[in-house]
N, CA, C and O atoms as a MOPAC input file, in Angstrom:
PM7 MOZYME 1SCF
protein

 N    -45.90900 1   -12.47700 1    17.91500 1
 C    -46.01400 1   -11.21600 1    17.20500 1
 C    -45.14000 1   -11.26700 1    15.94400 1
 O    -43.96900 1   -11.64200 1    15.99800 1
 N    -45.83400 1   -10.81800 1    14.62600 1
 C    -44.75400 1   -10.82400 1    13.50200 1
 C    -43.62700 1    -9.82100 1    13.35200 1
 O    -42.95500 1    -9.76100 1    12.32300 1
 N    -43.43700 1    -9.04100 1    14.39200 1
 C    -41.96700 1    -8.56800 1    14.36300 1
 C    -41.18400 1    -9.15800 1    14.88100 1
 O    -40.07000 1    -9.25800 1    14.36700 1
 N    -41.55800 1    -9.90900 1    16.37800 1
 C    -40.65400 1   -10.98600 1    16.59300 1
 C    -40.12300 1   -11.80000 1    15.08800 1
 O    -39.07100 1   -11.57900 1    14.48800 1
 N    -40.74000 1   -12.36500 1    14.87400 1
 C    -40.37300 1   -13.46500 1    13.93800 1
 C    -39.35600 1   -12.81100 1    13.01900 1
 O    -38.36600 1   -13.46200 1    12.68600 1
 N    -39.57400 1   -11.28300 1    12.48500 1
 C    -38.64400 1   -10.80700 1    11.65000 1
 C    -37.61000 1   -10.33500 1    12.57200 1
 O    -36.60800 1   -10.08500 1    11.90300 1
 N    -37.40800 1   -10.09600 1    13.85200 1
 C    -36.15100 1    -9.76000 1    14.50100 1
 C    -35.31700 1   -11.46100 1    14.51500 1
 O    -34.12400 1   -11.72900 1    14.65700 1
 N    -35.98900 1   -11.97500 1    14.39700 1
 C    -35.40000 1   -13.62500 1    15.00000 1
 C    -35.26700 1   -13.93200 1    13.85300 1
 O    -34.18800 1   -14.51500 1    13.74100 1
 N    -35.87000 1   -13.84700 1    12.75000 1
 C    -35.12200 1   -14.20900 1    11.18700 1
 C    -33.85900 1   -13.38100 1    11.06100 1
 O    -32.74900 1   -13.89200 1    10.91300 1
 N    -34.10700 1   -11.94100 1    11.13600 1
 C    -32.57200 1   -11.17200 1    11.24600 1
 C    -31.46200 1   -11.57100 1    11.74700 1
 O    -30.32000 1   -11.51700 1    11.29100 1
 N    -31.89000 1   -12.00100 1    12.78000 1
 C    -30.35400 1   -12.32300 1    13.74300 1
 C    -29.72000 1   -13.41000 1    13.29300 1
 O    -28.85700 1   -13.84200 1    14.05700 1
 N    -29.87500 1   -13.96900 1    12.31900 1
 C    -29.11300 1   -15.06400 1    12.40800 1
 C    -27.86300 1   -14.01100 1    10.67300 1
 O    -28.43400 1   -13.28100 1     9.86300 1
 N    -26.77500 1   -14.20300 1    10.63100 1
 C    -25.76600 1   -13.67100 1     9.66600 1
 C    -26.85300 1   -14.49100 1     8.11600 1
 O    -27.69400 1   -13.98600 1     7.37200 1
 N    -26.10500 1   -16.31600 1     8.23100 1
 C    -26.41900 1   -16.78000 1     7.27200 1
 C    -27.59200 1   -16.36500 1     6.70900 1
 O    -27.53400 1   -16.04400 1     5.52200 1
 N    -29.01300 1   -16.26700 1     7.47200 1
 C    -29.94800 1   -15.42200 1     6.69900 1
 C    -30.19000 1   -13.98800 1     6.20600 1
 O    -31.03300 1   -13.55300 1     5.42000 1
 N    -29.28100 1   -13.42200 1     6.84200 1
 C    -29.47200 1   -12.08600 1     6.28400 1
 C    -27.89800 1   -12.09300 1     4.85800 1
 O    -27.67900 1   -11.08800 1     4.18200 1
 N    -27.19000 1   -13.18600 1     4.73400 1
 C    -26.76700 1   -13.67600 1     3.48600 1
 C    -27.89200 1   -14.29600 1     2.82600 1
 O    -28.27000 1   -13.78400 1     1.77200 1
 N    -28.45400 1   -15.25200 1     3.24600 1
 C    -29.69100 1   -15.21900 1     2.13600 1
 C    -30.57700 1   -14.43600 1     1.35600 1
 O    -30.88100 1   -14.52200 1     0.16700 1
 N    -31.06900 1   -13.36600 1     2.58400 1
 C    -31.67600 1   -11.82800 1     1.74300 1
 C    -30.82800 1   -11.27400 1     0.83200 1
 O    -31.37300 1   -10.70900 1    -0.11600 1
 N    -29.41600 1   -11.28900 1     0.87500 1
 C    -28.60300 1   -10.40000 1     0.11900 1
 C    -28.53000 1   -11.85500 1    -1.44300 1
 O    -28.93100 1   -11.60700 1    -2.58000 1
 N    -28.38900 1   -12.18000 1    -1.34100 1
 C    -28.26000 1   -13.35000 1    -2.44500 1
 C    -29.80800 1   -12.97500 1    -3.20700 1
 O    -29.89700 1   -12.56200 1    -4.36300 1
 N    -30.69300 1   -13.15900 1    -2.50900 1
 C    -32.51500 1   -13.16300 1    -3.05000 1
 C    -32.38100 1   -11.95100 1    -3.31700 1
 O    -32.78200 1   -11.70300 1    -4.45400 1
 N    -31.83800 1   -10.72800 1    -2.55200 1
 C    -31.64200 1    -9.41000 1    -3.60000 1
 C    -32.13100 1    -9.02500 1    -4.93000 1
 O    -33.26400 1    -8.54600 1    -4.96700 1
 N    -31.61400 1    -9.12300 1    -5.80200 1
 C    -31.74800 1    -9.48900 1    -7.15000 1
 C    -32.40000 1   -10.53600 1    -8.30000 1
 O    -32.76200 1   -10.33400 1    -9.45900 1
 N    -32.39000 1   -11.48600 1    -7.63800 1
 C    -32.71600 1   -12.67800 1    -8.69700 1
 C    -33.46000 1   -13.77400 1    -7.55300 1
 O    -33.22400 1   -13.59100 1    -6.35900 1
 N    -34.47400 1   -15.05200 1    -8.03200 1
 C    -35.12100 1   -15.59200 1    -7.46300 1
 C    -34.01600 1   -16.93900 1    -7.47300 1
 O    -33.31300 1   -17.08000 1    -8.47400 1
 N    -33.92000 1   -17.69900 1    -6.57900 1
 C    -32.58300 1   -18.77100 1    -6.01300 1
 C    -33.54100 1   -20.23500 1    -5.64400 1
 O    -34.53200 1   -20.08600 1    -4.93000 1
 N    -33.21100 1   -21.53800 1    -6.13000 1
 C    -33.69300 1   -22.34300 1    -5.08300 1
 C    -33.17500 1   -22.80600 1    -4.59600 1
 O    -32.02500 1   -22.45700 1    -4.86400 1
 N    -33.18400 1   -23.92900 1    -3.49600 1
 C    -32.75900 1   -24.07400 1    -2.24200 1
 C    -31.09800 1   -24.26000 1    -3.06200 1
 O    -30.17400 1   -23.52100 1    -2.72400 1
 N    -30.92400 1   -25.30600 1    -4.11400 1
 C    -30.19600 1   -26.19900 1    -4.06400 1
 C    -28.78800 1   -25.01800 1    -4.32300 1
 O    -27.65100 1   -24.98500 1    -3.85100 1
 N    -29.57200 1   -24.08100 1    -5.35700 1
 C    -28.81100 1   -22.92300 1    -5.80900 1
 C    -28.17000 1   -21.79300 1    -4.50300 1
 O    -27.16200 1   -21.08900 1    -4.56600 1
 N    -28.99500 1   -21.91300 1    -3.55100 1
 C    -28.60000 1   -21.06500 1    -2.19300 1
 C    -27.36900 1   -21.81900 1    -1.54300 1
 O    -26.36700 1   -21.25700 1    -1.10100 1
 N    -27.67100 1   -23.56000 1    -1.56100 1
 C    -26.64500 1   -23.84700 1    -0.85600 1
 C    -25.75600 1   -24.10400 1    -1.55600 1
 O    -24.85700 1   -24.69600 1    -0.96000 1
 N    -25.51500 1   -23.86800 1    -2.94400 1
 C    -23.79800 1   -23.77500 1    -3.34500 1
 C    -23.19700 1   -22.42400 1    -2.82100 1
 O    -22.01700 1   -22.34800 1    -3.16400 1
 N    -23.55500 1   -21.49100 1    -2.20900 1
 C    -23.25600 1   -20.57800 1    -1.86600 1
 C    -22.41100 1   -20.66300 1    -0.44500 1
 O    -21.50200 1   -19.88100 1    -0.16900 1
 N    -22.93300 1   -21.91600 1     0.55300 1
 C    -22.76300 1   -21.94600 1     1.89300 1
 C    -22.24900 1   -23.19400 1     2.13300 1
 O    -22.63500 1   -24.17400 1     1.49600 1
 N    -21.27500 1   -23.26300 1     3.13500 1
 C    -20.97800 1   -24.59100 1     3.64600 1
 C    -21.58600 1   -25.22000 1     4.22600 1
 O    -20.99900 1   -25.87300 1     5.08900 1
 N    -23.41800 1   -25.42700 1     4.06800 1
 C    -24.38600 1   -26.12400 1     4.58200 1
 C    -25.19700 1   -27.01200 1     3.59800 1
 O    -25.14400 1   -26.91400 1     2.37200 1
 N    -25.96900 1   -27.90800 1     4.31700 1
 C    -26.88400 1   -28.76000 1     3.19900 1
 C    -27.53200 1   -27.98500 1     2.62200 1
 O    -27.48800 1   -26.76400 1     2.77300 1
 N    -28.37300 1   -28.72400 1     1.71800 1
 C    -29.70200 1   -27.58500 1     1.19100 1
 C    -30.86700 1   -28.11300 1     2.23400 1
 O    -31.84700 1   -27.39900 1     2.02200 1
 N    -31.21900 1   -29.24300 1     3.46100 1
 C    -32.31600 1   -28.87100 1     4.49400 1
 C    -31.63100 1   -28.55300 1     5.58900 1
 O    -32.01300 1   -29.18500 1     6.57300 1
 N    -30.61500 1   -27.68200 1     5.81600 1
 C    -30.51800 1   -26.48500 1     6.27200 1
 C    -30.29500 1   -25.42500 1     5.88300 1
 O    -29.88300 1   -24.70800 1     6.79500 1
 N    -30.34500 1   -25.04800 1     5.15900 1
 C    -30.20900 1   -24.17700 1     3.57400 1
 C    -32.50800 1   -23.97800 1     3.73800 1
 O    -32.97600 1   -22.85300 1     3.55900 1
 N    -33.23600 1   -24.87300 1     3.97700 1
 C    -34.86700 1   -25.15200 1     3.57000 1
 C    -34.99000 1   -24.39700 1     5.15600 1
 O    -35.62900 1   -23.34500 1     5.14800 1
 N    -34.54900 1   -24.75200 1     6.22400 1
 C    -35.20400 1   -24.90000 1     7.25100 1
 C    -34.53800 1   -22.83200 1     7.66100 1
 O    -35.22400 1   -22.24900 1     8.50100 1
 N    -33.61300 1   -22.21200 1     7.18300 1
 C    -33.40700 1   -20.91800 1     6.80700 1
 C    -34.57200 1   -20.45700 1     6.09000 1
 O    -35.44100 1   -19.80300 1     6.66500 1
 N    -34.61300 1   -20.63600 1     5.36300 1
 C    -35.71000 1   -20.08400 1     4.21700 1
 C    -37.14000 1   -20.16900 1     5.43500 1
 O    -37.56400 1   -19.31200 1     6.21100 1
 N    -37.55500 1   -21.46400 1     5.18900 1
 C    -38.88000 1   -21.39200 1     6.25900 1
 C    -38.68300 1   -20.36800 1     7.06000 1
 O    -39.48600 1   -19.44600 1     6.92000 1
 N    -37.83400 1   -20.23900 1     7.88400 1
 C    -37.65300 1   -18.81200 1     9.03500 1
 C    -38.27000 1   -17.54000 1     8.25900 1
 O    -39.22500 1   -16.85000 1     8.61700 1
 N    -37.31300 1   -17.38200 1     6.86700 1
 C    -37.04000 1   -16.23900 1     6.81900 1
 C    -39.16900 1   -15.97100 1     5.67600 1
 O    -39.58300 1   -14.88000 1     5.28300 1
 N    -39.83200 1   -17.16600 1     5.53000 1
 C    -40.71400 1   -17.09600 1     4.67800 1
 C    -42.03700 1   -16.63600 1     5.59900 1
 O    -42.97000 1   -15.85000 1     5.43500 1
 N    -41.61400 1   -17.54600 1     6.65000 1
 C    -42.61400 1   -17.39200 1     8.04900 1
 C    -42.60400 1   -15.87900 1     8.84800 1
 O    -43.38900 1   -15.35000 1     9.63500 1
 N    -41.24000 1   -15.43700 1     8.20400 1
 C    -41.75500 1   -13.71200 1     9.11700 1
 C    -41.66400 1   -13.15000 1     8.01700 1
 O    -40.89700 1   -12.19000 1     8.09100 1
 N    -42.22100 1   -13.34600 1     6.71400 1
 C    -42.57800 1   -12.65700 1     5.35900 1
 C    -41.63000 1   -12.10700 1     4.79400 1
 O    -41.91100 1   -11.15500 1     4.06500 1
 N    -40.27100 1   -12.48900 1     4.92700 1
 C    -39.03100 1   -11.51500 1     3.85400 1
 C    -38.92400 1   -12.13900 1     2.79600 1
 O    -38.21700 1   -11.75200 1     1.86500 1
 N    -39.81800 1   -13.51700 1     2.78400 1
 C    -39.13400 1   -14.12200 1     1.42900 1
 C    -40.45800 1   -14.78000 1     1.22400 1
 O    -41.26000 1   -15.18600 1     2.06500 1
 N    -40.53200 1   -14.80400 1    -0.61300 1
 C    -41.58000 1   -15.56600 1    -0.89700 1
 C    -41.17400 1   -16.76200 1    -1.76900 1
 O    -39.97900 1   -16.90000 1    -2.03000 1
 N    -42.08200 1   -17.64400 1    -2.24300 1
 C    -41.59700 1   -19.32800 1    -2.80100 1
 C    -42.90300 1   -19.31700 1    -3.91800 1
 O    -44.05600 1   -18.92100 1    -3.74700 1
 N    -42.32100 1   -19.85200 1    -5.00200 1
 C    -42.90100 1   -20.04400 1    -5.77100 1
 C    -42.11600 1   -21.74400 1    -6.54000 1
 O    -40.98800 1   -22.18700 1    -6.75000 1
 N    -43.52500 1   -22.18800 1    -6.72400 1
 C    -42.92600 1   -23.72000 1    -7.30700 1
 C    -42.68000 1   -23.80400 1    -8.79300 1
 O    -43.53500 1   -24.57100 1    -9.23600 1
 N    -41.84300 1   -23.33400 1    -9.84400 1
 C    -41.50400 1   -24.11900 1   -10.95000 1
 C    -41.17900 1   -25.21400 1   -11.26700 1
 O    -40.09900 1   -25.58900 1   -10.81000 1
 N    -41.85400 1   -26.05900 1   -12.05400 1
 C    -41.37700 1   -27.61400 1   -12.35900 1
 C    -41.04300 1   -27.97100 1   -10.52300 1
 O    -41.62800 1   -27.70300 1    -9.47400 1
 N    -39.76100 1   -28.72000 1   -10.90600 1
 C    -39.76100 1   -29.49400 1    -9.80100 1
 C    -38.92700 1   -28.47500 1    -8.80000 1
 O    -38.18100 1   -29.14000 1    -8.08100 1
 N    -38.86900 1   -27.59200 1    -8.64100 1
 C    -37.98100 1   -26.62200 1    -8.07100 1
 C    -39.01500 1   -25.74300 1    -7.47400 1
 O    -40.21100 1   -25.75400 1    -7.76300 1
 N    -38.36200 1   -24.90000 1    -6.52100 1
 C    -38.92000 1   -24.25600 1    -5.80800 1
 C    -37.96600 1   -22.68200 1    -5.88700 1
 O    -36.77700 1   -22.81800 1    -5.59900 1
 N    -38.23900 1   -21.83300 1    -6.10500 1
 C    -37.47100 1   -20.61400 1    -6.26500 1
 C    -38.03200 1   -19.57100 1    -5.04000 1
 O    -39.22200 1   -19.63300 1    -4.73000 1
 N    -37.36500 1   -18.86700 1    -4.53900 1
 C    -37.14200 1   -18.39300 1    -3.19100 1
 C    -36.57900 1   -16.78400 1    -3.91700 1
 O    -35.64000 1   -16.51700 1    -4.66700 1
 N    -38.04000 1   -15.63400 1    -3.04700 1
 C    -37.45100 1   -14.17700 1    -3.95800 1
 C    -37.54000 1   -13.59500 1    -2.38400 1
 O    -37.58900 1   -14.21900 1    -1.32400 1
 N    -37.54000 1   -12.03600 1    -2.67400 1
 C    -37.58800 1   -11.07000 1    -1.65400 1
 C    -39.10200 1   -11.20500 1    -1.86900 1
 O    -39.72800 1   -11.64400 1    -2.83400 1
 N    -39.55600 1   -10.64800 1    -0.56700 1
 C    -41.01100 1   -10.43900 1    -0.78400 1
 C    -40.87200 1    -8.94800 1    -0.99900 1
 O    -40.53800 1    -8.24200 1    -0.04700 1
 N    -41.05900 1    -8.53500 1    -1.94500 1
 C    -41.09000 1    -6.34800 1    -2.64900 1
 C    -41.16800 1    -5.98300 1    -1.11000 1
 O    -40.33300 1    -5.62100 1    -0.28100 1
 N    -43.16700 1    -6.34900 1    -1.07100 1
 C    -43.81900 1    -5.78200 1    -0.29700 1
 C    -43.86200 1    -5.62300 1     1.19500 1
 O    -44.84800 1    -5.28200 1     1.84800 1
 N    -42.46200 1    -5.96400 1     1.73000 1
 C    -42.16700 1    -5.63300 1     3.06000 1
 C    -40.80400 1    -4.72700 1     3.30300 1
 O    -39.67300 1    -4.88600 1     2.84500 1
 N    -41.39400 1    -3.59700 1     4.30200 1
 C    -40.80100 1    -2.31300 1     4.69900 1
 C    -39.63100 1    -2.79000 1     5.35100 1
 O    -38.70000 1    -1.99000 1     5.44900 1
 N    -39.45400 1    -4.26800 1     5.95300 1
 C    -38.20400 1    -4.89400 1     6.35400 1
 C    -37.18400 1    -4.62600 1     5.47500 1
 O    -36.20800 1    -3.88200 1     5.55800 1
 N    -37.66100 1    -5.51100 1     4.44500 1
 C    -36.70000 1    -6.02000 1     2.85000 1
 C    -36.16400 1    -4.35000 1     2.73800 1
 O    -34.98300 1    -4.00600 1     2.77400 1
 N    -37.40100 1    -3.38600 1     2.58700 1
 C    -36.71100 1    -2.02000 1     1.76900 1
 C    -34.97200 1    -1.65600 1     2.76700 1
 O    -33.80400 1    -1.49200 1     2.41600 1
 N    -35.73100 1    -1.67300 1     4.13100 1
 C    -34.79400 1    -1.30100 1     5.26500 1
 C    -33.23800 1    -2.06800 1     4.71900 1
 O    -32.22400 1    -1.40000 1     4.52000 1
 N    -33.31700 1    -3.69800 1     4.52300 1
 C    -32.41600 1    -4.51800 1     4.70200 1
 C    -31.51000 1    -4.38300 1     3.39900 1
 O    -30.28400 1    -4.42500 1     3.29600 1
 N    -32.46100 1    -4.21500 1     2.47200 1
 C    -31.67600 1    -3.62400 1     1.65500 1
 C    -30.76100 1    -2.19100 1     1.18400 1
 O    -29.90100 1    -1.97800 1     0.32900 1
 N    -31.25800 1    -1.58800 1     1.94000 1
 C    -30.21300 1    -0.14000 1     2.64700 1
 C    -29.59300 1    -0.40500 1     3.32900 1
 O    -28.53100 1     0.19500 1     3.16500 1
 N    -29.57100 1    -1.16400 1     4.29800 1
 C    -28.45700 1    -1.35300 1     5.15000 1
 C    -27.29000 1    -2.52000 1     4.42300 1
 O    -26.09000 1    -2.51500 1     4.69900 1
 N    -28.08300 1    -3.67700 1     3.26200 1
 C    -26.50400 1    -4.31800 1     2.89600 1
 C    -25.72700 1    -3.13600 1     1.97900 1
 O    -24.50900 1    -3.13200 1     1.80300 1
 N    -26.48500 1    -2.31900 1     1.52800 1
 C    -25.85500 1    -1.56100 1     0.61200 1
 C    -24.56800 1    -1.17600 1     1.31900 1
 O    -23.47800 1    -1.27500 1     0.75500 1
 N    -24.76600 1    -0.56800 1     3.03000 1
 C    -23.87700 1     0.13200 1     3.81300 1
 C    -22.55600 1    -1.22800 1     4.55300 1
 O    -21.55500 1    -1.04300 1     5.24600 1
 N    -23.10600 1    -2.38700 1     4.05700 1
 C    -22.57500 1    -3.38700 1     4.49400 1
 C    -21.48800 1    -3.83500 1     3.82400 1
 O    -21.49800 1    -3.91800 1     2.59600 1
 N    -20.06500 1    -4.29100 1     4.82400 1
 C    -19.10500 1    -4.25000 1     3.90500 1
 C    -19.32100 1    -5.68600 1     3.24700 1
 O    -18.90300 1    -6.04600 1     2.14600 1
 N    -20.15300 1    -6.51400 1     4.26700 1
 C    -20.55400 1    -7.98700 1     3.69500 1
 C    -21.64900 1    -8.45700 1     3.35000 1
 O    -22.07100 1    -9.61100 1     3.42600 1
 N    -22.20100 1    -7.35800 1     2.89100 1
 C    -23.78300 1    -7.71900 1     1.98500 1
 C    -23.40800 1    -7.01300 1     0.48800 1
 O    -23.60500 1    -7.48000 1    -0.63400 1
 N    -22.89000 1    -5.91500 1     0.81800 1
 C    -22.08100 1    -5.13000 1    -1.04100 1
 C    -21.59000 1    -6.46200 1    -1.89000 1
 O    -22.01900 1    -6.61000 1    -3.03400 1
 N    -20.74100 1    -7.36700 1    -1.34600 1
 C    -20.54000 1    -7.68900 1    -2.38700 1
 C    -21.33500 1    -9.47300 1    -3.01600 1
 O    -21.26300 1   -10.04300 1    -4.10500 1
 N    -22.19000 1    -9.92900 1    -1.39800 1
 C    -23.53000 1   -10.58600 1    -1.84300 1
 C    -24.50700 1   -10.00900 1    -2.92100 1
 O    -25.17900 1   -10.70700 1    -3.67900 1
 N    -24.49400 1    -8.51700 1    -2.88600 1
 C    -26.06600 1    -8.19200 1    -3.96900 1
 C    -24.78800 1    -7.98000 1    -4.98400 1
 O    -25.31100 1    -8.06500 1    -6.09500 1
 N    -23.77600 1    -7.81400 1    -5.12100 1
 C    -23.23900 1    -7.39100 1    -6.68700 1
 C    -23.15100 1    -9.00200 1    -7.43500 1
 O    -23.54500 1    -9.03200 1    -8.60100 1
 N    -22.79400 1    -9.96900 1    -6.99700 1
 C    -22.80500 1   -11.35200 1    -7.22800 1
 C    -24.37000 1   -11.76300 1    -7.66900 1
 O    -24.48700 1   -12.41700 1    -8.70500 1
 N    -25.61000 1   -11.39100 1    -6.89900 1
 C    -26.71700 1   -11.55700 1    -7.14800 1
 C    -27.09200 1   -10.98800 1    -8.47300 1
 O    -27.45800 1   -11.60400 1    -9.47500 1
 N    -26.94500 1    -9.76200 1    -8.31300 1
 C    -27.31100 1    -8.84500 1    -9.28700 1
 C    -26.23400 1    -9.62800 1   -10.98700 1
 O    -26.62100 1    -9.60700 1   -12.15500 1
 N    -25.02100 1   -10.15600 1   -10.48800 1
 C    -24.86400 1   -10.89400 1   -11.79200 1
 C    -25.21100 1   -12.05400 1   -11.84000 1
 O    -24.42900 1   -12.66000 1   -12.57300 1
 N    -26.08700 1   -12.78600 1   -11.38800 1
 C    -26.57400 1   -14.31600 1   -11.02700 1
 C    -28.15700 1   -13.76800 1   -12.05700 1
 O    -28.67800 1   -14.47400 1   -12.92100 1
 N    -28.64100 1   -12.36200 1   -11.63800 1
 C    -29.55600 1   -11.91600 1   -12.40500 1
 C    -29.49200 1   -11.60300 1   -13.75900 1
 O    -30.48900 1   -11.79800 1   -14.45500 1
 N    -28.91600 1   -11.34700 1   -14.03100 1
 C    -28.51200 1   -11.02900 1   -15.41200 1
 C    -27.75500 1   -12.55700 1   -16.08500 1
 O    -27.95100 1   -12.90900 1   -17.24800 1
 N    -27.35200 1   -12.91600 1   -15.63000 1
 C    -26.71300 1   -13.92800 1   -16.46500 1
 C    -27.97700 1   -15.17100 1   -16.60800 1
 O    -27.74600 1   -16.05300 1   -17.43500 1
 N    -29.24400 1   -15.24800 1   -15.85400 1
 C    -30.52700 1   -15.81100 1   -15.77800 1
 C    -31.17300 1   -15.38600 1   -17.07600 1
 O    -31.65300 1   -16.01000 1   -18.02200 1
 N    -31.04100 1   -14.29400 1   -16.83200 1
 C    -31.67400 1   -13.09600 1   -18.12700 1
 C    -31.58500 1   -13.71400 1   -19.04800 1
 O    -32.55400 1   -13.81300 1   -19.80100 1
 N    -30.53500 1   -14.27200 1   -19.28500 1
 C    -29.50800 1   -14.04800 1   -20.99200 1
 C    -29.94000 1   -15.12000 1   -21.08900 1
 O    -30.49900 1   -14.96300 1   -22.17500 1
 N    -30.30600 1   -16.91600 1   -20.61600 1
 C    -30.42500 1   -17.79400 1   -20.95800 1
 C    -31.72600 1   -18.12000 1   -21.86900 1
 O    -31.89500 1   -19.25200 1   -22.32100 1

């Protein structure tokens, strides 16, 4: 069932740090895992989770792969109200949100 898959993408912290990072601006793998004390194919094999119960979508530029929120799921809206209330997702989307803008400017 695809709520399973989005309760079982949730539960894990590091991915619901990934949603808060994808927040704002589109990330690829390599860019997610300077963020974490993990590789980037475990850094890939996160993402797959979180792509397979639809919170995140992939798009291929050049040789890169960029990793967003998917808008269009009532999860994402939820998850993103709740990092807002989060003392450790607040300051993942304010970092994002300048990872976005400083993308902007280039």
């Amino acid at each position: 069932m695809e709520l399973d898959r989005v309760f079982e993408a949730l539960a894990s912290r590091p991915r619901r740090q990934i949603l808060a990072y994808l927040s704002e601006v589109a990330l690829s793998t390599s860019e997610l895992a300077e963020r974490f004390d993990m590789s980037a194919p475990a850094i890939s094999r996160h993402l797959s989770i979180l792509e397979n119960a639809g919170l995140v979508t992939s798009e291929r530029k050049g040789q890169f792969v960029l990793y967003q929120l998917n808008a269009d799921s009532l999860v994402n809206t939820l998850t993103g109200y709740a990092l807002e209330v989060c003392p450790t997702g607040r300051p993942l989307k304010r970092e994002s949100k300048a990872l976005s803008k400083k993308k902007k400017a280039v």
